[in-house]
N, C-alpha and C positions, 0 to 999 in steps of 0.2 A: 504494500500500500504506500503511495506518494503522501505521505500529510509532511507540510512541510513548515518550521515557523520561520518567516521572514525577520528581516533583518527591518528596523524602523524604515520606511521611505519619508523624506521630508518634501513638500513640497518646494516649488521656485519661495526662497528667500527672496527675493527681490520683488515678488507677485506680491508676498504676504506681508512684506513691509511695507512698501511705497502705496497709500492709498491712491496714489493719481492712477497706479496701475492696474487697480481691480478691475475686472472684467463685467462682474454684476457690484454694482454699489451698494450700500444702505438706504436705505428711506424706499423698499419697494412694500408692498400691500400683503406681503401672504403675513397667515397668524399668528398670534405667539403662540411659540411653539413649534411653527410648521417647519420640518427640517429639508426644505427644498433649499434654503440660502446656503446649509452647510456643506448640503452633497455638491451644488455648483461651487464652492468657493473649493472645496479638495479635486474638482473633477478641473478647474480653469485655471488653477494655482500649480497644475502635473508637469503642464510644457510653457517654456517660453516662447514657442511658436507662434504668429496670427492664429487666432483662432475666429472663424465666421459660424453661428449660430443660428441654427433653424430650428423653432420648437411649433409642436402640434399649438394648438386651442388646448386649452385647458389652465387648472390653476394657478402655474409657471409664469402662462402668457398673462391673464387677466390681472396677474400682480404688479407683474415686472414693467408691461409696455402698453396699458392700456392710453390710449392718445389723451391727448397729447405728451404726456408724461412717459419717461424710459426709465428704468434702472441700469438699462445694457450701457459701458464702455466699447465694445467689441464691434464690429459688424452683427446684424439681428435682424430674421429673416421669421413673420407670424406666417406658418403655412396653416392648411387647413387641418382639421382635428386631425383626417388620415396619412396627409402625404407629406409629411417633413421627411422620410427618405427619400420620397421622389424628387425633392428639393435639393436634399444635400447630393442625389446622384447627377442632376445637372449643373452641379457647381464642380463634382467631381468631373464630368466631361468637358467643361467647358475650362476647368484646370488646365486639364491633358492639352485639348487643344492649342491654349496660347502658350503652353510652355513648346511644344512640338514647332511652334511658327516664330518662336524666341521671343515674343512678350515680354515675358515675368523676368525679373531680376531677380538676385538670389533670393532674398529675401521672401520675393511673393512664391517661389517655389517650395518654401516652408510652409507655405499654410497651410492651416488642418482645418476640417469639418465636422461643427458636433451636431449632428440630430439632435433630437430629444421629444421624448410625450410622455404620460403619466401613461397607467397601463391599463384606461379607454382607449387612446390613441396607438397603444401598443399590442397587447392583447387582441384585441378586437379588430376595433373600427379600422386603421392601418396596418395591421399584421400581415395581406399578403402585399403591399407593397416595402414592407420591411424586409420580408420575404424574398422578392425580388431583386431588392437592390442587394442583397447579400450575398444570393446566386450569382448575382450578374460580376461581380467583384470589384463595387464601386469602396472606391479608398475613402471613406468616412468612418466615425465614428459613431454608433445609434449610441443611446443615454433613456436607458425606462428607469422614469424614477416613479415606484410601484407602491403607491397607498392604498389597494387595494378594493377599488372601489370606483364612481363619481363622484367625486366630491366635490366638484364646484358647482354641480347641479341637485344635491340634497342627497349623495351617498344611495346612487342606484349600486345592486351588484352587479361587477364585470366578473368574466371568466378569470380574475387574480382574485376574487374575495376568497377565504375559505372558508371549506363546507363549514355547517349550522352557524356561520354568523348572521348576525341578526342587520339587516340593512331595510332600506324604504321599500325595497322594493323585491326581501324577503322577509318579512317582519315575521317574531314571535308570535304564537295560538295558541290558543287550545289542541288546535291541530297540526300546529306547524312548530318548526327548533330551528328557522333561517333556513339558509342557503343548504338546497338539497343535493349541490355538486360540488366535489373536488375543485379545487382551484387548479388551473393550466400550469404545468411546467413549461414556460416557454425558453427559459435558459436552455431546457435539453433539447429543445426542439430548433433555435437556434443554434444549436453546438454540430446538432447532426444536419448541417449546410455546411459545413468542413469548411469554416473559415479560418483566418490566421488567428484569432481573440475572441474569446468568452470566458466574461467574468461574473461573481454574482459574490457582493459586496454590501455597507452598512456605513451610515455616517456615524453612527458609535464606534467604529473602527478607524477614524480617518486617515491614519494612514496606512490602512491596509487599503481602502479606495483611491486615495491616491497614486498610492504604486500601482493599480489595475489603469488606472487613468490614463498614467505613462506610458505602460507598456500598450495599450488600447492606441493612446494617439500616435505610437511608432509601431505598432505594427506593420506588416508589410501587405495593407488591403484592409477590406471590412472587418471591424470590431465590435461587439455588442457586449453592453453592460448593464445589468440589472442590479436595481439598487434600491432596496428597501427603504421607504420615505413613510413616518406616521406622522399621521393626521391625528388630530388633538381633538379636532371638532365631531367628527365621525367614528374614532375610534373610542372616542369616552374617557379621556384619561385626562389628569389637568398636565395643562401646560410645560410644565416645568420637569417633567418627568418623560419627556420626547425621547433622548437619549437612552436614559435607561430604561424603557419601553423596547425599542432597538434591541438595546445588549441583550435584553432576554430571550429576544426570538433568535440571535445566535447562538445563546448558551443553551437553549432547550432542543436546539437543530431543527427547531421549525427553521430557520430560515443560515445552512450553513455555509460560510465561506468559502469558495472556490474558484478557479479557475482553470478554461481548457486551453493551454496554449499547443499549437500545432498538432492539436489533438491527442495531449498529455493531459490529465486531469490529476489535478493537483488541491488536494486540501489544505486550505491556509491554515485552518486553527482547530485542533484536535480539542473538547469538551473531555477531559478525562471522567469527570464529575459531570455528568449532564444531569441540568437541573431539570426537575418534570414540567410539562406543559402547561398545566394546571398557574405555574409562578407566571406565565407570560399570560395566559388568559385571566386570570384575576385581576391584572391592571384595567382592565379594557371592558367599559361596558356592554359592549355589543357583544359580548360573550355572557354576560351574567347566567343566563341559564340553563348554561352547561357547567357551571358550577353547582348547581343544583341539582344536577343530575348524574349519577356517577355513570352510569350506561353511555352515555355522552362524549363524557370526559374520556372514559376508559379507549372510545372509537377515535378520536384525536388525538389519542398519545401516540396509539397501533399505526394511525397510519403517518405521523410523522418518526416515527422508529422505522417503519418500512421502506419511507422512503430515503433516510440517510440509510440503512441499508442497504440497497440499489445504488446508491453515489457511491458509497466505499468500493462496492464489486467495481464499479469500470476504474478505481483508482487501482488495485490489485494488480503488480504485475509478475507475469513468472519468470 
């Protein structure tokens, strides 16, 4: 088995200290609490390279750049909910071409591409053209930052909620315990496009995201990275406890560190001690009634053992 503990990665020092240099500034609209500022400050803080910016619709957008008002330093590109990779692949062609006609100076031939959408945009409503541009082997980087849900439209469930949570649009019953599907592995279903990068990451880790960041924006081609973002508002938990909300869906492997690089999977952070499930669903209202119910509990532990079980075998090697 690969589990491997890295070595600290620091982001650009120079990114993190020079305020004129931020890429997303202060003063944008998402909530206290909401850990979208963090994941972009370790994901744009990875490379000193230009980086140009394309995000879906969604929470991100209506914080950061709702008009007239920006929080973006950077180039910043509002596509539609679905198709920020079909954005960032025509930025990617349109790269190639004027470096191929001598255009670009050194410089603009460093630029990278970050996508990015929550995981409506991701999951879902844009998945096959994420799809696409991944096959296709357009050199950007995609960015899901994955709250597990809608939430800038009142927390519908998407194919990232997990099962029995309670959301608007699987609510609690008499008859009902939420959401009566599995949430989508799209990290493996991305991995098996045999890309050069896939990572799956935590802004309670930052720099273990940052170093996925890095290696994400040198890769050599399309990289995707999934990155666990909670919501305060939707997930029930106060404010100030964002982070370690996070921590615990690593330490309980609902939600475990990894990366496939060249089709090497690699576990960043080994749980010697895994804490049960139960520790990470107690924070969070939208779970309350599986704490109530041990039959419940018992089928959410099972199948998150199951499936870090499943991720250990492909890190196995003989």
């Amino acid at each position: 088995m690969t589990i491997t503990t890295e070595k600290k990665f620091i982001p650009s020092p120079k990114l993190l200290a020079d305020s004129n240099k931020e890429r997303l500034s202060c003063g944008h609209r998402m909530c206290p609490g909401c850990t979208l500022g963090v994941i972009l400050k370790a994901v744009l803080s990875s490379t000193e390279d230009p980086v140009i910016v394309v995000s879906a619709t969604g929470c991100l957008e209506i914080c950061t750049g709702a008009f007239p008002f920006t929080s973006w330093q950077t180039p910043w590109i509002h596509s539609l909910f679905e198709n920020s990779a079909s954005v960032a692949s025509g930025l990617d062609a349109l790269k190639k071409a004027w470096e191929r006609k001598g255009i670009l100076n050194e410089k603009q031939k460093k630029i990278k591409i970050l996508a990015m959408g929550g995981d409506g945009a991701s999951y879902d409503i844009g998945f096959q053209w994420i799809s696409g541009a991944l096959e296709r082997g357009h050199d950007f980087v995609y960015l899901c930052t994955d709250n597990e849900g809608y939430m800038n439209t009142g927390y519908q469930r998407s194919s990232a909620t997990p099962w029995a949570a309670h959301t608007s649009t699987t609510p609690i019953g008499t008859d009902s315990y939420g959401k009566i599907n599995s949430r989508k592995n799209i990290t493996e279903i991305f991995a098996a496009h045999h890309i050069p990068y896939i990572a799956q990451s935590s802004p309670s880790h930052f720099s273990d995201l940052a170093k996925k960041a890095h290696k994400a924006f040198h890769a050599p081609g399309p990289a995707f990275l999934n990155v666990l973002s909670s919501c305060t508002t939707n997930w029930k938990f106060p404010p100030e406890k964002s982070l370690e909300v996070l921590d615990l869906a690593v330490k309980t492997n609902f939600w475990p560190l990894y990366e496939v690089e060249q089709g090497d999977y690699k576990i960043n952070l080994e749980n010697k001690n895994r804490r049960p499930i139960e520790d990470w669903l107690s924070m969070q209202g939208r779970f309350k009634h599986i704490m109530k119910n041990p039959e419940l509990l018992k089928k959410v532990q099972k199948e998150v053992d199951d499936n870090f079980s499943k991720l250990k075998i492909k890190t196995t090697t003989v």
